[in-house]
N, C-alpha and C positions, 0 to 999 in steps of 0.2 A: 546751231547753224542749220538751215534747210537743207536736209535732203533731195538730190540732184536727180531725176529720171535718166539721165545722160550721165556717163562715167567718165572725168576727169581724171582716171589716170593715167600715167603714171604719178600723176602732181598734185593729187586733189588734197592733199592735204596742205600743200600750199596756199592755190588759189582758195577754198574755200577760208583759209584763215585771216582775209582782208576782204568784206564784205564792205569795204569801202566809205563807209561814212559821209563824208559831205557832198556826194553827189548825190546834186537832184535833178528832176524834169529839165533836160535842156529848157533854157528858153530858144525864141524863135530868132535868131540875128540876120543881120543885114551887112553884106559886106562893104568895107570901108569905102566914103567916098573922100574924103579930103586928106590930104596930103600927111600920114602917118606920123604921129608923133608916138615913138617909140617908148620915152620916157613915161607917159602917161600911162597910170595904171587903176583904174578906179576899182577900188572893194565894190564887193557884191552886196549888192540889201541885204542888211541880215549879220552882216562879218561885224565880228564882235571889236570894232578900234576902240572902246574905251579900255577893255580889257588885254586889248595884245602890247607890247610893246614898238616903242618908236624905231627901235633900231633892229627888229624884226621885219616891221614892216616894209623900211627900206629895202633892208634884206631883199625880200621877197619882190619889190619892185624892180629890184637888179637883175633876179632869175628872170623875171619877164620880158625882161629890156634885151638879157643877152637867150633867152630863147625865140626872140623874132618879135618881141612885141607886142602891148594887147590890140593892136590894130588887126597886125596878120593871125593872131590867136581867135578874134573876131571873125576874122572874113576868111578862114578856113573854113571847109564847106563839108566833102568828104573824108572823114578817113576808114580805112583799112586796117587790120592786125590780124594778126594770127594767136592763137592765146591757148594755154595747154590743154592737154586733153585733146587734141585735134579741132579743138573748136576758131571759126573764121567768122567774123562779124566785119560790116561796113555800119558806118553810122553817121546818118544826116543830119550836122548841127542846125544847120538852120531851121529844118521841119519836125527833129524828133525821130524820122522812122529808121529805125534799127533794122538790118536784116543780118541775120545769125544762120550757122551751119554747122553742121558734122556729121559725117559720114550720108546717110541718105534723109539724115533732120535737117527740115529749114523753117526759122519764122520769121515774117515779117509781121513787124509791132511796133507803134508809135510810143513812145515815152511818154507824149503829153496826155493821151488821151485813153494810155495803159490797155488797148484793146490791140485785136490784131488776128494773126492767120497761123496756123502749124501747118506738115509738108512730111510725109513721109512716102520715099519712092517717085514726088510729084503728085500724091493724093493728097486734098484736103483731109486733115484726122483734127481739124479744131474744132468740132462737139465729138470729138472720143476723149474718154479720159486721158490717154497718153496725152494727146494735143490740149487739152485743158492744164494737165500739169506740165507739158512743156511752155504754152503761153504766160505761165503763171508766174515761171522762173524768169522771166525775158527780162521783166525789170530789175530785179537785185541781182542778175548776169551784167547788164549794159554797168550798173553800179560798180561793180566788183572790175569787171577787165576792161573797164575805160578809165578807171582808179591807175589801172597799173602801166595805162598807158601815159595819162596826161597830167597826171598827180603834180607837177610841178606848174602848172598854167591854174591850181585851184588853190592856189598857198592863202587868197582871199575871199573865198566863198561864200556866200550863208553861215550860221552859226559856227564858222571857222572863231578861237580863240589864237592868236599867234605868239609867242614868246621867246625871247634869245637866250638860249642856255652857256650861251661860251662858246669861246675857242674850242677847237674841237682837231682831233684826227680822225683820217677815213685809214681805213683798215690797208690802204692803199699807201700811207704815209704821207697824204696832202696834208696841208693845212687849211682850214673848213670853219668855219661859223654853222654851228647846232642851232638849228631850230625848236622848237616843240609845236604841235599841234593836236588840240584837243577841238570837239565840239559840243553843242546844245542844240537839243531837239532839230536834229537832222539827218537823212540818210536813213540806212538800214542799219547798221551798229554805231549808234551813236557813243557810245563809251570807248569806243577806240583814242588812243594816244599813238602821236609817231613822233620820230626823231629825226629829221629832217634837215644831212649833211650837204651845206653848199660851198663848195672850193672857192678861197680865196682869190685865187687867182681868175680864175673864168668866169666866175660869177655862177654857174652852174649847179644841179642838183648832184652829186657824186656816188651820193652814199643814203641810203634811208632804212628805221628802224622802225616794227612794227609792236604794239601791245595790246591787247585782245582788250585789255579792261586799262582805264586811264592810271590806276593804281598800281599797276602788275613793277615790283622793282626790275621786271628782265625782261629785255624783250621776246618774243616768239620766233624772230627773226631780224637778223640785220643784213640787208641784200646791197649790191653796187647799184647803181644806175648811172650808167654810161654809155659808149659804142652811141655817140650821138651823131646825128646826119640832118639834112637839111629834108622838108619834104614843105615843098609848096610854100616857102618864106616863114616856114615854122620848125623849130629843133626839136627832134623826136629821138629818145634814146630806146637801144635793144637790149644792153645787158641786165639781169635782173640775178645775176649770180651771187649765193653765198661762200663762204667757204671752203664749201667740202665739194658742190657741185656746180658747175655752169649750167646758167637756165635763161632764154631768150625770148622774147617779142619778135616774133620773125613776120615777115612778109605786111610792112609797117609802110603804110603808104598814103597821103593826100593831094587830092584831085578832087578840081572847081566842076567838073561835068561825069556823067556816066554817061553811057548807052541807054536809051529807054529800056527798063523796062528790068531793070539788076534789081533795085529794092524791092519787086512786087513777085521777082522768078519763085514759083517751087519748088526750085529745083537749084543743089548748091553754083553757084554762079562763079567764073572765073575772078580767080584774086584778081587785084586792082592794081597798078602798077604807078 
């Protein structure tokens, strides 16, 4: 795993151990215009259906139906989080540009076009090496903790493989249908395998299981995901807790407009509300 110029702790051995896999370059969307059909969910180019199963698949069209939709999942624009290590990023689906922060670090960086600006104190430092190896990181950061944001809106991604492993329990004593997901040539750690628990009852993501390599018999982690809330006609959950300690997504927020001139500041910029 890359080493971080920036200190991710006290967690970094978390977050660095989900380098995220199937997220790629947002494309550029356009928000909904005709009248949402909520059940409608189309695989991404690239998602392996020959390979997944059928009643995974559904599966997975149910999380999207009761997560708001792939209309409102579309025509979400901005979101906000807060992500460990003190780090704050907003990110513009529709155009790509990422703006990141912590402490007196800021970059703004386009995903598509993988170029961009660093900020320390409010000084341009993007031809110093710090700002070279902070810009560097921008993109497998956007991958990693928008992974742990929206991981259930990408169950059909590009070189997503999808599979129903069974009836399952959450550590919480739901009853759950397991998912698995594996990929092929995508992302930054494509060998990742997850376990991917969705409550019978809500249709919802409850529970998810992480393995560094698609072979590993254990995982490296099995966290909750819950503490869901509504932001902008889209369900976003905060809890990311295991069993020994509670761990959160805080200050998690989506909004169709900004103030001019948030993703271009260099200077850390007020959360988002």
């Amino acid at each position: 795993m890359p080493h971080f110029l920036f200190s991710l702790r006290p967690l970094s051995a978390v977050c660095l151990l989900v380098f995220a896999v199937a997220c790629e370059a947002p494309k550029k969307e356009k928000a909904a215009t005709a009248a949402p059909d909520n059940s409608a969910y189309p695989a991404a180019e690239g998602f392996n259906k020959a390979g997944s199963d059928a009643k995974a698949i559904a599966i997975a069209d149910r999380v999207m139906e009761k997560m708001g939709g792939y209309p409102n999942w579309q025509k979400a624009h901005f979101l906000g989080w807060s992500f460990f290590g003190g780090q704050y990023q907003i990110w513009d689906k529709y155009t790509g540009d990422f703006h990141w922060q912590k402490d007196d670090l800021v970059a703004n960086y386009n995903l598509n076009k993988k170029t961009g600006h660093a900020y320390k104190a409010g000084q341009d430092i993007s031809n110093t090496e710090e700002g070279k190896q902070l810009l560097d990181k921008m993109y497998p950061t956007w991958v990693n903790n928008s992974w742990w944001l929206v991981m259930p809106f990408k169950l059909k991604d590009s070189g997503v493989t999808l599979k129903y492993k069974g009836p399952a329990k959450t550590r919480q004593g739901a009853d759950a249908d397991m998912l698995e997901m594996t990929f092929q040539n995508v992302g930054v750690t494509p060998d990742n395998r997850y376990e991917v628990l969705v409550n019978k009852s809500t249709g919802l993501v409850d529970e998810w299981a992480y393995f560094p390599k698609a072979t590993d018999a254990n995982p490296a982690f099995r966290r909750r995901w819950s503490d869901y809330s509504r932001h902008d006609d889209i369900m976003l959950a905060a809890d990311r807790s295991d069993s020994t300690k509670t761990t959160r997504l805080d200050d998690i927020a989506a909004v169709q407009t900004l103030p001019a001139g948030v993703m271009t500041s260099p200077t850390p910029v007020t959360k988002i509300k």
